[in-house]
C-alpha positions in Angstrom: -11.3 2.8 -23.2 -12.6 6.2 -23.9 -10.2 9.4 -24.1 -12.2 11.5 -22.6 -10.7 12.8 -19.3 -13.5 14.5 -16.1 -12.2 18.1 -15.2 -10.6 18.4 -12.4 -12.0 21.6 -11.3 -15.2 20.3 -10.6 -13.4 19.8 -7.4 -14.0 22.7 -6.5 -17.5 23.1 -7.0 -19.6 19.8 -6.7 -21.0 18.6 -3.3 -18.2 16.7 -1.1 -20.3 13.2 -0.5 -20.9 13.4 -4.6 -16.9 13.5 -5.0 -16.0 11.3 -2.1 -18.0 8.7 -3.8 -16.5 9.8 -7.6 -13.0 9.5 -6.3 -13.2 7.0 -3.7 -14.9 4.2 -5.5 -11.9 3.9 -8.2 -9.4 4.1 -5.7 -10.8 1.7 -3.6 -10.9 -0.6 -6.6 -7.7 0.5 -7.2 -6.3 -0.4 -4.2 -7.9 -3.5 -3.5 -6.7 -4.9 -7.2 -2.5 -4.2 -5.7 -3.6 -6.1 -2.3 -5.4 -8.7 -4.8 -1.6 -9.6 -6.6 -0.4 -10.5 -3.3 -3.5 -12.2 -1.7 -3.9 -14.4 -5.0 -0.3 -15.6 -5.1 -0.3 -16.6 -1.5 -3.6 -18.1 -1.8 -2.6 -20.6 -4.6 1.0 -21.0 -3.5 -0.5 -22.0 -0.1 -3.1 -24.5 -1.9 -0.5 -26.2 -4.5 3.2 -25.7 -2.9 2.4 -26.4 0.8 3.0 -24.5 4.6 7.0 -23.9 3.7 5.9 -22.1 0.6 3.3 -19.8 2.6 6.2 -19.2 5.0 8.8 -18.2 2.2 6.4 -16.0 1.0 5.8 -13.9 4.2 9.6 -13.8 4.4 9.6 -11.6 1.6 7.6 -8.9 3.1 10.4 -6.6 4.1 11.7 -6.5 0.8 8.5 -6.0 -0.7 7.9 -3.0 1.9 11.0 -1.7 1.0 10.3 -2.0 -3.0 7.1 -0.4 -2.3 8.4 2.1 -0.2 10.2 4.3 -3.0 7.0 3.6 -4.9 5.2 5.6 -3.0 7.8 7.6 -2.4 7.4 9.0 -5.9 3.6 8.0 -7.4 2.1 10.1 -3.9 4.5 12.3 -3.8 3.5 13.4 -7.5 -0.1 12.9 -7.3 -0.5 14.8 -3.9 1.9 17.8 -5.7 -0.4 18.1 -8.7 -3.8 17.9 -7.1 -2.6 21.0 -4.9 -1.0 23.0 -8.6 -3.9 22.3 -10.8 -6.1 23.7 -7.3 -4.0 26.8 -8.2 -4.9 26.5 -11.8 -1.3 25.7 -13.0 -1.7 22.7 -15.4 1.8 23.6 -16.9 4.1 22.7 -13.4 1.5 19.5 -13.1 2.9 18.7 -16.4 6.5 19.3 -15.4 6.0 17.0 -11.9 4.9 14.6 -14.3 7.9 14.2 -16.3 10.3 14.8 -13.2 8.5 11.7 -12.1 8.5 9.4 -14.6 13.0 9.8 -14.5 12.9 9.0 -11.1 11.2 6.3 -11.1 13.7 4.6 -13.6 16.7 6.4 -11.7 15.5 4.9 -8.8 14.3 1.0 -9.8 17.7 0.2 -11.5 19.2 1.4 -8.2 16.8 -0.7 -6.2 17.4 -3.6 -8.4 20.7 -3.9 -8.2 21.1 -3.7 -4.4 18.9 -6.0 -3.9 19.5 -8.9 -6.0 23.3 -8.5 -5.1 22.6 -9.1 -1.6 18.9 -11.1 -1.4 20.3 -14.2 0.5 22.1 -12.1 3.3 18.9 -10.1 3.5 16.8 -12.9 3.5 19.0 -14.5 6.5 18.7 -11.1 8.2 14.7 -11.3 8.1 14.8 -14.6 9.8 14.9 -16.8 6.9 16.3 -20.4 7.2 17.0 -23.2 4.9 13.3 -24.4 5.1 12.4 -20.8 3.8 14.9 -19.1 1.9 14.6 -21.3 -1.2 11.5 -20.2 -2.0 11.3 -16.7 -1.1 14.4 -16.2 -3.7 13.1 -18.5 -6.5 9.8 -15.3 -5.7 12.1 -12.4 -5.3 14.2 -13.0 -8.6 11.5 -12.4 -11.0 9.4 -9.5 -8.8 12.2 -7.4 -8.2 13.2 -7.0 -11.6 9.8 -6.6 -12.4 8.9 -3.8 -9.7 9.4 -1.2 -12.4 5.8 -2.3 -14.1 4.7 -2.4 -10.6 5.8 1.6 -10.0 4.5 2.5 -13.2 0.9 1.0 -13.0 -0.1 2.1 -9.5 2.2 4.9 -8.5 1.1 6.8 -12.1 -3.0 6.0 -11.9 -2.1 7.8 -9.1 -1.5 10.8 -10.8 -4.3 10.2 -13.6 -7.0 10.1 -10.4 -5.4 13.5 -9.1 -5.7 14.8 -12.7 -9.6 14.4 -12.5 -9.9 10.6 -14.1 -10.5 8.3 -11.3 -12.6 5.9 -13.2 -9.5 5.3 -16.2 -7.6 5.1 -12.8 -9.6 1.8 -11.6 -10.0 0.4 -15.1 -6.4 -0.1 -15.4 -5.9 -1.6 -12.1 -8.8 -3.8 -12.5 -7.4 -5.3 -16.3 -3.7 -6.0 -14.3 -5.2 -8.2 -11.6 -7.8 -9.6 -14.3 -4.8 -10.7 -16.1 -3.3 -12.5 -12.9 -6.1 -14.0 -11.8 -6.2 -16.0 -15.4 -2.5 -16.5 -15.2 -1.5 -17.4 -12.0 -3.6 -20.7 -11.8 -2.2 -21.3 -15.5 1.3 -20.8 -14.6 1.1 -22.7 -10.6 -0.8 -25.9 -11.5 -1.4 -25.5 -15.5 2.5 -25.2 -15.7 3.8 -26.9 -12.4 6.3 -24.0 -12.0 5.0 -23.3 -8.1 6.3 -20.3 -6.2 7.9 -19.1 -9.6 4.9 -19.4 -11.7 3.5 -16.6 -9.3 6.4 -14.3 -9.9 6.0 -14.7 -13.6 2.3 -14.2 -13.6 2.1 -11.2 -11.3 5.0 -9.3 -13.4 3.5 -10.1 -16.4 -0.2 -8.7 -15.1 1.9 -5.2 -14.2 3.7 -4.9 -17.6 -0.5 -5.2 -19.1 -1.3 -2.7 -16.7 1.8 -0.2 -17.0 1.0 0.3 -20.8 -2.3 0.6 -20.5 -1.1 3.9 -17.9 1.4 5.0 -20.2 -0.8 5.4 -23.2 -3.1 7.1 -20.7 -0.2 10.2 -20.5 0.8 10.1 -24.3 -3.1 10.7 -25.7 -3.5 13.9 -27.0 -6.7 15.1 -24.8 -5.3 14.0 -21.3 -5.5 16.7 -19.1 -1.8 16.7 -18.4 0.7 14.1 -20.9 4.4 13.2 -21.3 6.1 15.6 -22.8 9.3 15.5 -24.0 10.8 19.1 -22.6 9.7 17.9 -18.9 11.8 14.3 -19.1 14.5 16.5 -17.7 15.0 16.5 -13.4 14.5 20.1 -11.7 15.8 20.7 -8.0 12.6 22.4 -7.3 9.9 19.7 -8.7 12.7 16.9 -6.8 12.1 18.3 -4.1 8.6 19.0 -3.6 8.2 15.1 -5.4 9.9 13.7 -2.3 8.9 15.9 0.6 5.1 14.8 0.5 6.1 11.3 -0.7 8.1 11.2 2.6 5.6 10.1 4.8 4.2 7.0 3.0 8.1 6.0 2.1 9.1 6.0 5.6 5.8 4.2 7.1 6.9 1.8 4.4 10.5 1.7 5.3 9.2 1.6 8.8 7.5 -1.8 8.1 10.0 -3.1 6.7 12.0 -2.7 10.2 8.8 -4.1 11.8 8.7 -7.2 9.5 12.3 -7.7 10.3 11.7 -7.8 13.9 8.4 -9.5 13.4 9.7 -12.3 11.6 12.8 -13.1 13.6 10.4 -13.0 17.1 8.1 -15.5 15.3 10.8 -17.7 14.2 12.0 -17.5 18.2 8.9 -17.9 19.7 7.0 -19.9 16.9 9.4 -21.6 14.6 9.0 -20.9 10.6 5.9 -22.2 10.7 4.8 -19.1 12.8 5.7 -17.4 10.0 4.1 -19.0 7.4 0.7 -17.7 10.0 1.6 -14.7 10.2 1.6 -14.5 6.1 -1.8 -15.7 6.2 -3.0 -12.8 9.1 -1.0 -9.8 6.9 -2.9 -11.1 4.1 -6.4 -10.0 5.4 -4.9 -7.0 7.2 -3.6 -5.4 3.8 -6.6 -5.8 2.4 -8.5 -4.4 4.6 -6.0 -1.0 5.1 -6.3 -0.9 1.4 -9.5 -0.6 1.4 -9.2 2.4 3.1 -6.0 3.5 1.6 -8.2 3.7 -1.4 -10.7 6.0 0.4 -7.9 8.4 1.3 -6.5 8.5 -2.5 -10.1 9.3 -3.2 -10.0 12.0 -0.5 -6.6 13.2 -1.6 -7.5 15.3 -4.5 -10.5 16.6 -2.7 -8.4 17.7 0.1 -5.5 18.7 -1.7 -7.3 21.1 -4.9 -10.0 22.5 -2.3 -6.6 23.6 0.6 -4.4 25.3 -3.1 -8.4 26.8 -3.8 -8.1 28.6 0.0 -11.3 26.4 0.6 -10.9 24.9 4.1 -14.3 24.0 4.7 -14.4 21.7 1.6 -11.7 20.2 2.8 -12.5 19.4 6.5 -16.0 18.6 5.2 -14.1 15.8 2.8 -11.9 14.5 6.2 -14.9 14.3 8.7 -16.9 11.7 5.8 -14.0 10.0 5.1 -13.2 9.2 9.0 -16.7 7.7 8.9 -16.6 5.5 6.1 -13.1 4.7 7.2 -14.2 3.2 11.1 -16.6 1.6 9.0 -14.6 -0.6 6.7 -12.3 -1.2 9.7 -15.3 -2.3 11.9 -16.5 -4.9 9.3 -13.0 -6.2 8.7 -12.9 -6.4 12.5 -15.9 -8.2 12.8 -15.7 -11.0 9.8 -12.5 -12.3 11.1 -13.1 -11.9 15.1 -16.3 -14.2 13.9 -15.1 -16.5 11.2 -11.4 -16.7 11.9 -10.7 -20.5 10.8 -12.8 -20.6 7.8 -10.4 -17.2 6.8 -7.3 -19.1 7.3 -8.8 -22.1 5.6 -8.7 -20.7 2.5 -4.8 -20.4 2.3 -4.0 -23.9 3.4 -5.5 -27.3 4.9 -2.3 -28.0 7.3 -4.2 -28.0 10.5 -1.1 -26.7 12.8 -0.8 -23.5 10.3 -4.4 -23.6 10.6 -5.0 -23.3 14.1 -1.4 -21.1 15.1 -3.1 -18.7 12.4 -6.4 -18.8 13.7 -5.0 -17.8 17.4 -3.0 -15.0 16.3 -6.0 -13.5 13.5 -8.0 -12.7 16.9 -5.6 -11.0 18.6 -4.1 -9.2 16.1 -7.5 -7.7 15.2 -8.6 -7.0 18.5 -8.6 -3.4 18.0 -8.9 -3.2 14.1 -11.5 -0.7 14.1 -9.3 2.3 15.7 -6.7 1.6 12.3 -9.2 3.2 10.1 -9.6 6.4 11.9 -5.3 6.9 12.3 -4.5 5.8 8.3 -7.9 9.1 7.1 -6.1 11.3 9.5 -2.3 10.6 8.9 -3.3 11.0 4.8 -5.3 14.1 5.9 -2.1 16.1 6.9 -0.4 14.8 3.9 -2.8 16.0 1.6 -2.4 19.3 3.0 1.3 18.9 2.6 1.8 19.2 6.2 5.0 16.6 5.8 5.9 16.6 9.2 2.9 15.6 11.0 2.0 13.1 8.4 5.5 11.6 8.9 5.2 11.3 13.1 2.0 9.9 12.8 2.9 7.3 10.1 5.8 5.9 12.3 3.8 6.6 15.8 2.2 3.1 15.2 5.2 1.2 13.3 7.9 2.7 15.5 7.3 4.3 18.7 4.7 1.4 19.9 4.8 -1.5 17.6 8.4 -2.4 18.5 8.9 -1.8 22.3 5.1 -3.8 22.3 6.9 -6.6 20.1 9.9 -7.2 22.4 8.2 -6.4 25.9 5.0 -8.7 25.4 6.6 -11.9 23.7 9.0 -11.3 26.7 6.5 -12.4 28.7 3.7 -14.2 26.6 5.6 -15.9 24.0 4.0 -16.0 20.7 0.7 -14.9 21.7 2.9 -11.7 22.6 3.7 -11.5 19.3 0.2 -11.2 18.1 -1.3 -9.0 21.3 1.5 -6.5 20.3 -0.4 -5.3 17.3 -3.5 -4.7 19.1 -2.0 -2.7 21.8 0.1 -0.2 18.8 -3.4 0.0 17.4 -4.6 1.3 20.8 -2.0 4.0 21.2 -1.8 5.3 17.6 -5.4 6.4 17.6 -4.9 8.4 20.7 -2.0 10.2 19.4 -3.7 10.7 15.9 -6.8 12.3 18.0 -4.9 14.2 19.8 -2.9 16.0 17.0 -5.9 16.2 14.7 -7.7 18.2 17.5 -5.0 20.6 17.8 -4.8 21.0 14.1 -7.8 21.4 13.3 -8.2 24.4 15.7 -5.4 26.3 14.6 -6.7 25.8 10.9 -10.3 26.9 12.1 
């Protein structure tokens, strides 16, 4: 890969569809690679270990929201804090948040590690895990958890080499670490017969490729901002500012992992393990979708985020109003593949017909209202490009929070399992009102 590194203050100055498309593009490559680790593993687990395995694997969500969740806490937190200083035209305190970082990331992985492999089987019994389950969502969790710290490294950091004006490096990196797991996930499943575990190994070895590939990015000599040795040292201020704008995305994370703890013990009520095993397969398509446009709004984020330190407003509303488009868009489409082709989606993760048709059911409701999610994920990464913490915070936990849960409990009160998956659809419904409502207030007052 070339050294050379874009300059970030053509943000400033080239035409906002030129640099949505500049930005976005990578991210959304980006992006779709992470939800790629996850769709490929359950895709071959679910071909060569069976229904049970499918279902172990969705048990692990919560845990892998929560792992996740102080990813984010830290990679957007960074990223969104040094798109805004280099908008100033400080490339110095960009270099500082870099290092601050990079320490609590480690700091915070042993920590994480730690917890939770002391405690996995209680916290897999607390997410609705039984003895059908359990087995293989450990024999998954002990390899990835220990291995997180690749995964934090790889796509929390490109996050920070796309705010520093290299979006492209940003998406090459991504794209070698699920290159590498495509080629060794079948090898390690079938080609070793190691199963569940064979998918742990590969995806942690695809996210050590990938975290060196971002490291070297920072240590080159003509990166825009690098490691450097005098900034490996933690500073209140740079803390601080790190986790109040990485606040939002950790608690919609932590938020989900609540919601998947509910989630899976209603399914495993209403359903049986087998419901969750569905479920699995339905997340599966709904991740990749939302990041798909989580990519769009990393490729929006510097945009937003340089053009709001440069005092330029316009730019920056100019940059929301496209992305809301594109955004309903990819929502739309994701909306209408599965509302059309809902079993042959499903079919792809297993040939069990009962998983097969309990998934199919719940993949229509669940994406009844799909295209509303688009517009309410542009808008709540709108405010939190600006740095406006608290409104991104409300708005991420509006949907996971304030509807999802009551919806969870009151309408598998009364419609069983197809509750369970009507309850989505009807957060969906609510979250976009509240997320129009705020963004019209807001944008007013900025106007």
């Amino acid at each position: 890969m070339s050294g050379r590194t874009d300059n970030p203050l053509l943000l400033e100055t080239e035409p906002i569809p030129r640099l949505l498309w500049k930005f976005a593009l990578p991210a959304i490559v980006s992006t779709l690679t992470t939800s790629l680790y996850n769709l490929v593993d359950r895709v071959f687990i679910g071909q060569g270990a069976g229904p049970m395995a499918i279902s172990g694997l969705a048990l692990t969500f919560p845990i892998m929201n929560l792992l996740t969740a102080f990813g984010t806490l830290i990679g957007v937190g960074a990223a969104t804090r040094v798109s805004i200083v280099l908008g100033m035209g400080d490339r110095d305190w960009a270099e500082r948040i870099l290092g601050n970082a990079i320490v609590l990331t480690l700091i915070i992985w042993g920590a994480l590690t730690l917890g939770c492999l002391g405690f996995l089987h209680p916290l897999l019994r607390l997410f609705g895990g039984s003895e059908n389950t359990i087995p293989h969502a450990s024999a998954y969790l002990y390899i990835i958890i220990p291995g997180n710290i690749f995964s934090n490294i790889s796509y929390s950091f490109c996050n920070i080499i796309r705010a520093s004006g290299s979006p492209t490096r940003s998406m090459i990196i991504m794209l070698i670490g699920v290159g590498v797991n495509l080629v060794l996930d079948p090898l390690f499943i079938f080609g070793f017969g190691m199963g569940i575990r064979g998918a742990a190994i590969a995806t942690v070895l695809s996210m050590f490729v990938a975290s060196l590939f971002t490291l070297q990015f920072f240590l080159k000599k003509d990166a825009y901002i690098r490691f450097k040795r005098k900034n490996i040292r933690l500073k209140r201020r740079i803390v601080r500012n790190i986790l109040s704008i990485g606040m939002s995305p950790f608690l919609m994370n932590i938020a989900a992992s609540a919601v998947a703890l509910i989630l899976n013990r209603r399914l495993v009520f209403t359903g049986g393990d087998l419901a969750v095993g569905a479920y699995g397969i339905i997340n599966s398509y709904g991740i990749l979708f939302v990041m798909f446009v989580l990519g769009l709004c990393q490729g929006m984020q510097p945009i937003v985020g340089f053009n709001y330190g440069a005092q330029k407003m316009d730019r920056a509303k100019h940059a929301l109003f496209l992305s809301i488009k594109v955004g309903v868009m990819i929502t739309t489409f994701g909306f209408l593949v599965l509302e059309l082709f809902p079993e042959a989606a499903v079919r792809a993760f297993t040939t069990d017909e009962q998983l097969i048709q309990m998934a199919k059911t719940g993949l229509r409701y669940v994406f009844l209202l799909f295209p509303f999610v688009g517009f309410q994920i542009v808008t709540t990464n709108f405010f939190q490009s600006l740095g406006k913490v608290h409104l991104s915070i409300f708005l991420s936990l509006s949907r996971q929070v304030l509807f999802l849960i009551p919806a969870l409990y009151i309408c598998s009160s009364f419609w069983g399992l197809e509750g369970v998956w009507a309850a989505t659809a009807v957060a969906d419904f609510f979250a976009c009102l509240i997320s129009l409502f705020i963004l019209h207030r807001q944008l007013k007052q900025i106007q």
